[in-house]
C-alpha positions in Angstrom: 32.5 36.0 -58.3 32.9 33.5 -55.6 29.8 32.2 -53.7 29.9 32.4 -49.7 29.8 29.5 -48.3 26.5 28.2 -46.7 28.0 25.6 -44.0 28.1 26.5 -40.7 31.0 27.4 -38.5 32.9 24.6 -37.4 32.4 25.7 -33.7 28.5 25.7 -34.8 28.3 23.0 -36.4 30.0 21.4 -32.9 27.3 23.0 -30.3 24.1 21.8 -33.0 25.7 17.7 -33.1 26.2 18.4 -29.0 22.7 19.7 -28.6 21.0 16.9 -30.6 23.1 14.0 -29.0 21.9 15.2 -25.4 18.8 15.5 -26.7 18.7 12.1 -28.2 20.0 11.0 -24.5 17.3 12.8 -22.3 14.7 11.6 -24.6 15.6 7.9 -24.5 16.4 8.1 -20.7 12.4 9.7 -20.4 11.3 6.6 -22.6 13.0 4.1 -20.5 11.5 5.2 -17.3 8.0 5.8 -18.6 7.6 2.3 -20.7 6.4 0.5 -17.3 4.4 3.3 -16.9 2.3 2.8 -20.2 3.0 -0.1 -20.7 0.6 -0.5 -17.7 -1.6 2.2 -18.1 -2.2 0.2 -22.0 -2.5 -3.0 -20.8 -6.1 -4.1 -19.4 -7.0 -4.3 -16.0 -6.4 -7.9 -14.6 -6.5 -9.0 -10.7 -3.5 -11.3 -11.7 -1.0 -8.2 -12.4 -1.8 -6.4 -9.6 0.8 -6.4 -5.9 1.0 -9.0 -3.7 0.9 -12.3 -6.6 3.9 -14.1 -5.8 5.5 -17.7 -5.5 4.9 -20.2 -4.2 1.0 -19.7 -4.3 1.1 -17.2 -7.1 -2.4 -15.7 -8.0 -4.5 -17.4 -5.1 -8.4 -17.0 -4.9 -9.8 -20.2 -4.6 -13.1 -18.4 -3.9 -13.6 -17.0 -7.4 -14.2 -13.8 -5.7 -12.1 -11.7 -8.6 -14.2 -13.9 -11.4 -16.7 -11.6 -12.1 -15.6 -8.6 -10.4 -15.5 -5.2 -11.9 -11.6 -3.1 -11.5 -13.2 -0.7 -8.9 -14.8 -3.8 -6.9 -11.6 -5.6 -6.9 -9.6 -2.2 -6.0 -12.3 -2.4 -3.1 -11.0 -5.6 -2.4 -7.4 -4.9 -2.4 -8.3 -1.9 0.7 -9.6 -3.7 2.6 -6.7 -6.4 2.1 -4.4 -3.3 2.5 -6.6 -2.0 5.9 -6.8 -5.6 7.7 -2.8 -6.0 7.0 -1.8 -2.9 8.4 -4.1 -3.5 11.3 -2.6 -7.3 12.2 1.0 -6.2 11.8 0.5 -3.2 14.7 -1.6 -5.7 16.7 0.9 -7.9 16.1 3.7 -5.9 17.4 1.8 -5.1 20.2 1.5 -8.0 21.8 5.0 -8.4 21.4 5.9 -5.0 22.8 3.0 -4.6 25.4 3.3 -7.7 27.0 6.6 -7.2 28.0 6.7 -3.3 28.2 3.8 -1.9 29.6 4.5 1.5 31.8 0.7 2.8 31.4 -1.5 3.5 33.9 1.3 2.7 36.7 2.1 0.0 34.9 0.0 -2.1 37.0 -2.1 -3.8 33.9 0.2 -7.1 33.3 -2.5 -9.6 31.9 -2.8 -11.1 28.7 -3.1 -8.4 25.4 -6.2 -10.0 24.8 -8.1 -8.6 27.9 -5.8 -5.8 28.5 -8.3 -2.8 27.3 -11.0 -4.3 29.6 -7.9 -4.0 32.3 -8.3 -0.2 31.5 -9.8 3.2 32.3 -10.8 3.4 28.8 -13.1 0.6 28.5 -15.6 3.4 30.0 -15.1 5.9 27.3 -16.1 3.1 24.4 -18.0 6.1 22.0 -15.0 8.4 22.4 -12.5 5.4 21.5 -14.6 4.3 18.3 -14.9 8.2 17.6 -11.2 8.5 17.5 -10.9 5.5 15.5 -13.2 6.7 13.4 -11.7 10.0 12.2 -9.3 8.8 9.7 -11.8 6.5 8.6 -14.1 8.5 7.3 -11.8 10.3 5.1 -11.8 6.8 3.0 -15.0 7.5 2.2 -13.9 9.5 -0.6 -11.9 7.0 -2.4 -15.3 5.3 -3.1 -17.2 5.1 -5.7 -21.3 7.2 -5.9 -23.5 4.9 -4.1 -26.2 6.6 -5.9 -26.4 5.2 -9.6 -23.2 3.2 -9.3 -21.7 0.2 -8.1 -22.2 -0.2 -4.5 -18.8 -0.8 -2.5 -16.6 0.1 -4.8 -13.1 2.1 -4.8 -12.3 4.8 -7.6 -9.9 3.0 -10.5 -8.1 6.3 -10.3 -7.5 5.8 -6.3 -3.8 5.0 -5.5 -4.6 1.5 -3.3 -3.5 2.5 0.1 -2.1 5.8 0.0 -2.7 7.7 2.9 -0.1 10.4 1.9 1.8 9.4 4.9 5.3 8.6 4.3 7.5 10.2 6.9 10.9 8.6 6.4 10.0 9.2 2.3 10.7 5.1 1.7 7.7 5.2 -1.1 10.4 4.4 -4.4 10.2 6.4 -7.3 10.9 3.6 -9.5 7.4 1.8 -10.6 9.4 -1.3 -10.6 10.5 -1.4 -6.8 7.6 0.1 -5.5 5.7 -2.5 -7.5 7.5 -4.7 -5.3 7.4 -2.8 -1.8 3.3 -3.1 -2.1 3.7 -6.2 -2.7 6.0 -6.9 0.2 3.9 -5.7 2.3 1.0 -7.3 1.2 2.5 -10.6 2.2 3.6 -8.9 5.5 0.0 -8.0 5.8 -1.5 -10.9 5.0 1.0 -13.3 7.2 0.7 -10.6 10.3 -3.2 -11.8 9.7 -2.6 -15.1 9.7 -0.1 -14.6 13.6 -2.2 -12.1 14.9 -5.5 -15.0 15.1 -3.1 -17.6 16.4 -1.8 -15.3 19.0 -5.4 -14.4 20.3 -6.4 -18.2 20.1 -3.6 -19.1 22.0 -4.1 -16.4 24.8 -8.0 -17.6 24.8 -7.2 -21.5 25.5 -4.2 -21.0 27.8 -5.3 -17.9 29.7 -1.9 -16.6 30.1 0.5 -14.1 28.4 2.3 -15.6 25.2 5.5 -13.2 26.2 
């Protein structure tokens, strides 16, 4: 009596090699895009691997003020860093813009950005300005850490630094890698739009006169 054979179709045998090749390939794909991932998720919190350390300063705080800081005082840090940026690169841009294109309120206020709310209706309606202002403020108080028992201004380590979950256009990358360096590109925006914005307002303070 002949014994039946126990290997598998050819055409089998085909589809099971197929099916563990793409296998193999999803799997290492996955792996590849999830070892940054990990590999920072393993690694220990340190100030000096966070956004916005680059060249020619590289890791700059010549205040000592990440020394002795805990990771959610530092990520407290880093908002406020985020906050003031954002802020300076509008105001920034306003004085740019405003001082040359100004067609509110008849467009009769043409003074100096630096005394132009004072120029304006609203400068009476001071409580419903800081209310407005104050809106999307307060939903940052969530990000923060129990004042009650815990460390007092301090952010969540499981807060995303700056996300507002507004990204209109979607420019947010999905690679860790670019949007590792998109935060910190506009960290140094931030922090240079900082550094203009003061210079602007000093200079319209001692001259008295519109920069543009």
């Amino acid at each position: 009596m002949t014994r039946a054979s126990s290997a598998p179709p050819p055409l089998l045998a085909t589809n099971v090699c197929a099916m563990r090749w793409t296998a193999k390939c999803v799997l290492a794909n996955t792996q590849q895009r999830m070892a940054p991932v990990r590999m920072q998720e393993m690694m220990p919190f340190s100030p000096k691997s966070m956004p916005g350390v680059s060249s020619p300063l590289g890791f700059f705080d010549p205040l000592g003020f990440t020394e002795d800081a805990s990771e959610s005082k530092v990520l407290f840090y880093r908002e406020v860093e985020l906050k003031h940026g954002r802020v300076a690169m509008l105001a920034s841009l306003g004085f740019l813009v405003g001082e040359q294109f100004h067609p509110l309120f008849g467009g009769q206020i043409n003074v100096p950005s630096y005394i132009a709310f004072q120029e304006t209706p609203l400068q009476q309606f001071w409580g419903i300005v800081l209310l407005l202002i104050a809106i999307p403020e307060v939903f940052s108080v969530f990000s923060f850490n129990s004042p009650f028992g815990g460390e007092l201004w301090s952010i969540r380590t499981d807060y995303d630094s700056g996300n507002l979950g507004f990204d209109p256009l979607s420019l947010k990358p999905t690679n860790p890698k670019e949007e590792f360096d998109m935060r910190t590109k506009e960290l140094n925006n931030g922090r240079l739009a900082m550094i203009a914005v003061v210079g602007m307002i000093g200079q319209e303070l001692a001259t008295g006169s519109k920069l543009f």
